[in-house]
C-alpha positions in Angstrom: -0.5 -4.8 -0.9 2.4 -6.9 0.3 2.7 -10.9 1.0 1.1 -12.2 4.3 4.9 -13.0 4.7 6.2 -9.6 4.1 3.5 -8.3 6.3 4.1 -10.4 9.1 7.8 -9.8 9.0 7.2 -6.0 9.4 4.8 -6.3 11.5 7.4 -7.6 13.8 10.4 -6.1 13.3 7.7 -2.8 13.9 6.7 -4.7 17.0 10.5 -4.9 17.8 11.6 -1.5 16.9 8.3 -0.3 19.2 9.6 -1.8 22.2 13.1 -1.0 21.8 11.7 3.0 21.2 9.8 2.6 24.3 12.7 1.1 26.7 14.9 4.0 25.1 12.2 6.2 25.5 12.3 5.5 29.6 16.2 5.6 29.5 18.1 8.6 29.6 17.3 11.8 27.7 18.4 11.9 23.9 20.8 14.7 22.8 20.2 16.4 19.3 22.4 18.0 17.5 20.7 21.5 17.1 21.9 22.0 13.4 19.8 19.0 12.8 16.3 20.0 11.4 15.7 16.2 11.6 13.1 15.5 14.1 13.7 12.4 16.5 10.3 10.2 15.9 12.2 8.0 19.4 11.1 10.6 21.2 7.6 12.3 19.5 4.9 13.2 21.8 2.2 11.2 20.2 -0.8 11.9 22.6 -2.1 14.7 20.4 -2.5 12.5 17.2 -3.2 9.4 19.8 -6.4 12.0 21.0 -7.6 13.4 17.2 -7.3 9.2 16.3 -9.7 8.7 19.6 -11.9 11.2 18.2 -12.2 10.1 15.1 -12.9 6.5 16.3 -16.3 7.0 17.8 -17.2 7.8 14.4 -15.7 4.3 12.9 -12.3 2.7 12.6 -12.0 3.9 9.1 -12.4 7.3 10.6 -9.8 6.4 13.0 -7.5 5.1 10.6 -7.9 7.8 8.3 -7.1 10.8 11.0 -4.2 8.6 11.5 -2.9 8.6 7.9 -3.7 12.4 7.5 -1.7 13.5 10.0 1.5 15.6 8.8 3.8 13.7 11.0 3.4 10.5 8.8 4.7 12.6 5.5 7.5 13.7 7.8 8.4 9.9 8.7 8.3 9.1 5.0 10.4 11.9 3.7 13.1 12.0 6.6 13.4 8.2 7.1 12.1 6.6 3.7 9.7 3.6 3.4 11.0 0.8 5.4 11.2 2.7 8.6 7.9 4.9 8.0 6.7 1.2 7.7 7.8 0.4 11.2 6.8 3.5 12.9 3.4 3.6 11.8 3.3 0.1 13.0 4.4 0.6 16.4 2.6 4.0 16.7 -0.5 1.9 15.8 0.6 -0.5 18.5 1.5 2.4 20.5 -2.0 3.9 20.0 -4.1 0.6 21.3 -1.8 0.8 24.1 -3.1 4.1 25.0 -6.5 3.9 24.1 -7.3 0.6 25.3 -4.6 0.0 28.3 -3.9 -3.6 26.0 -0.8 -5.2 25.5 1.5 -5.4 22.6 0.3 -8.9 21.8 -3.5 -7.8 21.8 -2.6 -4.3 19.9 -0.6 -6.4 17.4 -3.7 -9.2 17.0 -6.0 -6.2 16.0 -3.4 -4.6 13.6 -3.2 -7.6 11.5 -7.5 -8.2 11.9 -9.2 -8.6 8.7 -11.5 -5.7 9.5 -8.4 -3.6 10.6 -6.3 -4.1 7.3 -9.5 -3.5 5.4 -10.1 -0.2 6.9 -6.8 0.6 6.6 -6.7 0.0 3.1 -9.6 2.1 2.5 -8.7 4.9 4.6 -5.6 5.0 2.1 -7.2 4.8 -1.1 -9.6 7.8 -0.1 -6.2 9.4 0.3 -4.7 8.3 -2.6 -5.9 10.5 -5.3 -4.6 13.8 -2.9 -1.2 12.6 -2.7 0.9 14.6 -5.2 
């Protein structure tokens, strides 16, 4: 696991990059090139993992965070856009999420992203995962 540092600095440049998605987001239309099989994660239509992550949490937040982490669209993130950015995205579709979910603001989403319980259900959620990754 990274540095409280290194995990506060992501956390907000991913707080950041969120906000900038979202203003772009409400700006004009994007135009992609249709020879690109790249998919534009500015503009992906969350609400269906949002709804299987809403599901999952009446069961627990490790449930939660687990759906969340299963989801294809993560693996996409990692493989088209490496690390760094699957980093940020996950962090602002997380922020994204508790926006959704809970109507709260990016300050309160980003306070219960960085909660101790939080990270440690994240952490577990991942390490169930772990052994199926190839």
């Amino acid at each position: 696991m990274s540095s409280a540092n290194k995990q506060q600095k992501r956390a907000t440049r991913a707080k950041a990059k969120a906000k900038q998605n979202r203003t772009q987001r409400a700006a004009a239309p994007v135009e992609l090139d249709p020879n690109d099989e790249r998919i534009d994660f500015e503009s992906v239509d969350l609400t269906e993992l949002f709804m299987e992550m809403s599901e999952a949490a009446k069961i627990s937040q490790q449930a939660m965070c687990l759906a969340f982490l299963e989801h294809p669209l993560l693996a996409l993130v990692l493989v088209q856009e490496g690390e760094e950015t699957a980093t940020d995205f996950i962090i602002g579709a997380l922020i994204e999420y508790r926006q959704w979910a809970h109507e709260e603001d990016e300050a309160t989403a980003m306070a219960w992203i960085e909660s101790p319980a939080f990270q440690a259900d994240y952490v577990a959620a991942s390490k169930i995962l772990a052994p199926q990754t190839p």
